[in-house]
C-alpha positions in Angstrom: -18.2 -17.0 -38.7 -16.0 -14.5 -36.6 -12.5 -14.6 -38.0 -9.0 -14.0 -36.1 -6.0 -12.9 -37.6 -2.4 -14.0 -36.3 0.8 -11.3 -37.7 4.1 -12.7 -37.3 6.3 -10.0 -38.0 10.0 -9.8 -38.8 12.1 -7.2 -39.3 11.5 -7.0 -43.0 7.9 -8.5 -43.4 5.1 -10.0 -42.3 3.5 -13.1 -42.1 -0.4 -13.0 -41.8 -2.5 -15.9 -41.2 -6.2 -15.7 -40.4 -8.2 -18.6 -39.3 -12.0 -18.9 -38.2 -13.5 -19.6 -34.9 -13.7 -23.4 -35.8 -10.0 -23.1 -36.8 -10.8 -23.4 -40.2 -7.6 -21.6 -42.1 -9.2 -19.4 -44.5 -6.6 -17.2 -45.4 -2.3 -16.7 -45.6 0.0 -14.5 -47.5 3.6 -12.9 -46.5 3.5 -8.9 -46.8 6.2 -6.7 -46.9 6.6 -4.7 -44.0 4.3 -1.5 -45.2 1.2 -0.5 -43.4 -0.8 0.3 -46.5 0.1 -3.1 -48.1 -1.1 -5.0 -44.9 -4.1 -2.9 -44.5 -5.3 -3.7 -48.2 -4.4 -7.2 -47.5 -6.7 -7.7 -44.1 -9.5 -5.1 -45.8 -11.5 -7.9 -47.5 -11.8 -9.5 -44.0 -12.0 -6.1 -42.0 -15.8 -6.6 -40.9 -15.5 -10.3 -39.6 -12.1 -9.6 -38.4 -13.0 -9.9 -34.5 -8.7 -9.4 -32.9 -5.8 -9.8 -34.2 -2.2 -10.8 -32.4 1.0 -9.2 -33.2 4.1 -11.0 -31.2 5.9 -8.1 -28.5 8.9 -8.0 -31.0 11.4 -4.7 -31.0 9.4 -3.5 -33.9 6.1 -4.1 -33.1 5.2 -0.1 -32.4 3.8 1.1 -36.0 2.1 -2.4 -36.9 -0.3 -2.1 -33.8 -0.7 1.8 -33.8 -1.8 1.5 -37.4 -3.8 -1.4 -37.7 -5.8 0.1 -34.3 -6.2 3.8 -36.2 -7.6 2.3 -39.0 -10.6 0.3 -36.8 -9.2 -2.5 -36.3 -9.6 -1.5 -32.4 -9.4 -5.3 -31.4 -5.6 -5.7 -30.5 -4.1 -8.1 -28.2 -0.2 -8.4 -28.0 1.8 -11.5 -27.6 4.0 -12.3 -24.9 6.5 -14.2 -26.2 8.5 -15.2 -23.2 5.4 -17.2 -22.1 4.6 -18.5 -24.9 5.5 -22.5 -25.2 5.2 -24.1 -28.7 3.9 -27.7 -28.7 6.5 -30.2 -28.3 7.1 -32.5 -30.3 6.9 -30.9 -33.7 9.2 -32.2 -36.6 8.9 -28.9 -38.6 7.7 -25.3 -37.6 7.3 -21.9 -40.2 6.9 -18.7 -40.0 3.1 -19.9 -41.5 2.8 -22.4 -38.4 4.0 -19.3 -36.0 1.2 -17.2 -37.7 -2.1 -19.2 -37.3 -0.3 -20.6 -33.7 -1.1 -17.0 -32.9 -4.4 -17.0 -33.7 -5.3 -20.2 -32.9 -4.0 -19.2 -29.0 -6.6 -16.1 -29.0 -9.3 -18.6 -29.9 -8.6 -20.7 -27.8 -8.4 -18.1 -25.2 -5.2 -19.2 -23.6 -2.8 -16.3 -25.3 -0.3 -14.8 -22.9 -0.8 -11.6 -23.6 1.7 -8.6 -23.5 0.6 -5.2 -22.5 -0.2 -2.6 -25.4 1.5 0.6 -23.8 -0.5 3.9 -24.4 0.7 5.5 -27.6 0.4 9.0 -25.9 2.7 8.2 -23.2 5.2 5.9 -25.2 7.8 8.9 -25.9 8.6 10.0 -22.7 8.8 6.3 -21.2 11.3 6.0 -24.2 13.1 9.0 -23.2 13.5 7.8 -19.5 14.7 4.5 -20.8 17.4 6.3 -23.0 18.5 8.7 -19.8 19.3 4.9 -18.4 21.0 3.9 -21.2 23.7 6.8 -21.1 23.5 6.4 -17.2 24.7 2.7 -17.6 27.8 4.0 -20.3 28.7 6.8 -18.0 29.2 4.5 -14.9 31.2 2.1 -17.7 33.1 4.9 -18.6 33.9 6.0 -14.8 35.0 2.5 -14.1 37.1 2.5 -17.0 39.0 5.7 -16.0 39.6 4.1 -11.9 40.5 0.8 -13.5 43.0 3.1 -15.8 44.7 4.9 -13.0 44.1 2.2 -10.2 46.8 -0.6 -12.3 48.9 2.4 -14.4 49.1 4.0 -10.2 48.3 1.9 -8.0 45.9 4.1 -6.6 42.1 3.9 -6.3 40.3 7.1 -7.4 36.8 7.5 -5.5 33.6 8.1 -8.1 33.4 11.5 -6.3 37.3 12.7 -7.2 36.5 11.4 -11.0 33.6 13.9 -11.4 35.8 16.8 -9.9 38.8 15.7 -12.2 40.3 17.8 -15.1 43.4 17.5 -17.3 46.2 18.7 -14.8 44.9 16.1 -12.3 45.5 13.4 -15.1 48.5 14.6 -16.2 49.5 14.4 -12.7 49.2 10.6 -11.9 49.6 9.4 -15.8 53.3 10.5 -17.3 52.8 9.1 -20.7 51.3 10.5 -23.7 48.7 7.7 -24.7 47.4 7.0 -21.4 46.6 10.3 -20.8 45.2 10.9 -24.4 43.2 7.3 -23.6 41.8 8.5 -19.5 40.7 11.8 -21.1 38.8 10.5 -23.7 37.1 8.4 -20.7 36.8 12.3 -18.7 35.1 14.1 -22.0 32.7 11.3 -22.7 31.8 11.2 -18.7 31.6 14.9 -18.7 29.6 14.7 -22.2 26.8 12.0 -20.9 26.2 13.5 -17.8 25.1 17.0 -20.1 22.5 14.9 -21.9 21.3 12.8 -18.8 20.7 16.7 -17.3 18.8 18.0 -20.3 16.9 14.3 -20.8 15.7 14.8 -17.6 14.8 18.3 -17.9 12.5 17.6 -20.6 10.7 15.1 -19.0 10.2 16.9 -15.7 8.7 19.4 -17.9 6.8 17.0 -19.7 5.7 14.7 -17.0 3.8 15.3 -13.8 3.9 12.8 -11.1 0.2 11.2 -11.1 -1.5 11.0 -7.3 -0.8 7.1 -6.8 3.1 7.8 -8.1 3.4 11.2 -5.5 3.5 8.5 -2.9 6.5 6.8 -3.7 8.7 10.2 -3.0 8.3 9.3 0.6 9.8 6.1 0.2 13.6 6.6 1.4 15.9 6.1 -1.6 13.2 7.0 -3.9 13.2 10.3 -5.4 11.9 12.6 -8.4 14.0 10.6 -11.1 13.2 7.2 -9.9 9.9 7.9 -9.0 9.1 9.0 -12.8 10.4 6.0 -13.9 8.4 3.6 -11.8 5.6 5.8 -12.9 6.2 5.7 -16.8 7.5 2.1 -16.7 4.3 0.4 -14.4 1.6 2.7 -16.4 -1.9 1.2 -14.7 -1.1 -0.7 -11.6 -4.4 -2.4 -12.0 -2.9 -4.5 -14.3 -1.2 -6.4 -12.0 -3.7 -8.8 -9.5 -1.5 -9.3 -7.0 1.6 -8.3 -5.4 3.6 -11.5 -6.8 2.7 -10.4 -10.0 4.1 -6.9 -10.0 7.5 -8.4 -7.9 7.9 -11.0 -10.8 7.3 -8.3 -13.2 10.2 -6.2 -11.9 12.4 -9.7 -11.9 12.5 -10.2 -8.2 10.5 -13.7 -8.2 13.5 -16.6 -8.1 13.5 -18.4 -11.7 13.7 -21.8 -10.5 11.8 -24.8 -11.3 10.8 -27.6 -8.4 9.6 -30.9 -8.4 9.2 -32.9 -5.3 11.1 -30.4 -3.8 14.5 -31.2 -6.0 15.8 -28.5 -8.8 14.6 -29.5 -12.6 16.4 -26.4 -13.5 15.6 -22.9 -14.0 13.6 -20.3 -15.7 13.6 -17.2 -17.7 15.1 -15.0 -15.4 15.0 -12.1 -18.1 11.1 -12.3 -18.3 10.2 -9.2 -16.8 10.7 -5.0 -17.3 14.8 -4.6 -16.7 14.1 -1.1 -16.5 12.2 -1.5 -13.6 14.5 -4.0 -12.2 17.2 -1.3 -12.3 15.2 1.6 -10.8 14.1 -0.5 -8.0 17.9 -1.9 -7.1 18.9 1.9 -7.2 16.5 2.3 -4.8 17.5 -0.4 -2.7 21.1 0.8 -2.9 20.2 4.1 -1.7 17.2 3.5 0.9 20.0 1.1 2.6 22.5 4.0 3.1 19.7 6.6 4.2 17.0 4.8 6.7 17.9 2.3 10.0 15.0 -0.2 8.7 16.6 -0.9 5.6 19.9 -1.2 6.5 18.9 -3.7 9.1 16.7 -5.6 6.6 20.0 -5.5 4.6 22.1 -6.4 7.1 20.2 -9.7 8.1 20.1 -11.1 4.3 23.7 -10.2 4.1 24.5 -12.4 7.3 22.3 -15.3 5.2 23.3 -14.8 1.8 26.0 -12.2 -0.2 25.8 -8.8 -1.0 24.4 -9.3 -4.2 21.6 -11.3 -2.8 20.9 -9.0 -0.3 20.5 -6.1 -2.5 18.0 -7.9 -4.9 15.9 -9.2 -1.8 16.0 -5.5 -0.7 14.3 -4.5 -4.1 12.0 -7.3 -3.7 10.8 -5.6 -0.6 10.9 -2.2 -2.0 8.6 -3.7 -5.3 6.1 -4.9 -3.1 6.1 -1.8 -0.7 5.9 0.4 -4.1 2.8 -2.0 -5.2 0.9 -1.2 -2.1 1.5 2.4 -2.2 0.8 2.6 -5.8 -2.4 0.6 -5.7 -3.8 2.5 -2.5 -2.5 5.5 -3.2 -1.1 5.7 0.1 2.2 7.0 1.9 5.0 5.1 3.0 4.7 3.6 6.5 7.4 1.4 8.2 4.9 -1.4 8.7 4.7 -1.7 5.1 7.7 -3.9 5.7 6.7 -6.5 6.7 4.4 -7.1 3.3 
């Protein structure tokens, strides 16, 4: 009988359980977290060994890429976020978790995560640590107006804070700590936007714009940085069916869940790629300041909703537009919205 192994890792070990195709257990055993003691553990069952599931932890990188180098080429990875344990259970294991993997691939019914190419893993990871020090920069910016704006009383423009040195501070801030504190905020803003230049040297150098992804540079709002983004974040658009698909991917689908038309409450409105999510709002917040057909787009949800709703609708619109011109390899055309 074909066998199907379920890994429930943790941050220190692993938990393998591997059951048969009649869901027969025939084998469990805990593993420290070390590839050549896992690999000598599943070897016995390596030739009947037909998939195995790993969760889409943090850590789940060097378990998959080293199971699938030695043969075991069979690899599906678990969503967790859609992943709903039976209810009703009095008492659940890191054992249960490991043979509720496998029994889901079985079964056929395992939400399944996508397994990123190893090749281009790096540079995605790069990208997603330029938005990291973007998102501490733009803290630290804040921090410096919020500084000046309540010691002052005046409000300092982003623009003036990147042009600002220490005889400007020392203007506006008189004593001794505050100044030592709002230059602190100016070297560290000065300090991140150095690395985000050289991060995104690097992968310009490293990464070309494929032909599908060339086409969402004539997107207003969209350009090199956020284009290579999109690009390293969606990987194969064929993964994605449909257009809702990709939108709810990129966390622009409302969480909510109906009955009869009433609220029962709401979803997991993190499911999704946040790093997507942010590129995509960007865009929206630029395209709106740049093209007519935006801003008027904008402008009607604003009159409905808020501002904040507005934007994310916006990047709604811009996901599904980017879908299209991903999947047909085609360039931006105002019809597109109304998709």
């Amino acid at each position: 009988m074909e066998l199907y192994a379920g890994l429930d890792l943790h941050s220190r070990n692993t938990y393998i359980g591997i059951m048969d195709d009649a869901l027969n257990r025939v084998f469990k055993k805990r593993v420290p977290n070390d590839l050549e003691q896992i690999l000598h553990t599943l070897k016995p069952f390596k030739k009947r060994l037909n998939g195995f599931v790993v969760e889409s932890t943090y850590n789940w990188y060097w378990l998959v890429d080293g199971l699938m180098a030695a043969g075991y080429s069979t690899a599906h990875l678990a969503n967790p976020a859609a992943i709903k344990q039976y209810e009703g259970l009095k008492y659940s294991d890191d054992q249960h978790d490991a043979f509720f993997l496998a029994k889901l691939l079985i079964l056929g019914i395992l939400p399944e995560g996508y397994i990123y190419p190893k090749e281009h893993r790096p540079v995605r990871d790069l990208a997603r640590k330029r938005m990291f020090l973007v998102r501490h920069k733009t803290a630290n910016i804040l921090s410096l107006q919020s500084l000046i704006q309540r010691c002052c009383a005046v409000k300092i423009s982003t623009s003036d804070i990147r042009k600002m040195n220490v005889e400007a501070l020392e203007s506006w801030l008189k004593e001794e700590y505050l100044i030592f504190s709002a230059q602190t905020s100016l070297d560290t803003i000065n300090f991140l936007k150095q690395k985000i230049k050289s991060i995104e040297k690097a992968i310009i150098k490293r990464v070309k714009l494929k032909k599908g992804f060339r086409q969402l540079l004539t997107i207003p709002g969209i350009g090199n940085i956020l284009a290579m983004t999109i690009m390293l974040e969606v990987g194969d658009i064929r993964r994605f069916p449909k257009v809702g698909n990709f939108a709810s991917y990129c966390r622009f689908v409302p969480a909510k869940r109906l009955s009869d038309g009433k609220s029962k409450g709401s979803g997991n409105r993190k499911n999704g790629n946040r790093y997507l999510s942010w590129a995509l709002t960007e865009a929206a917040q630029i395209g709106r300041r740049h093209n007519e057909q935006f801003r008027g787009y904008y402008n009607r949800k604003v009159a409905q909703a808020n501002t904040s709703l507005a934007t994310k609708a916006l990047g709604n619109k811009l996901a599904r537009i980017c879908y299209y011109i991903m999947r047909d390899q085609v360039s931006f055309r105002g019809e597109l919205m109304a998709h």
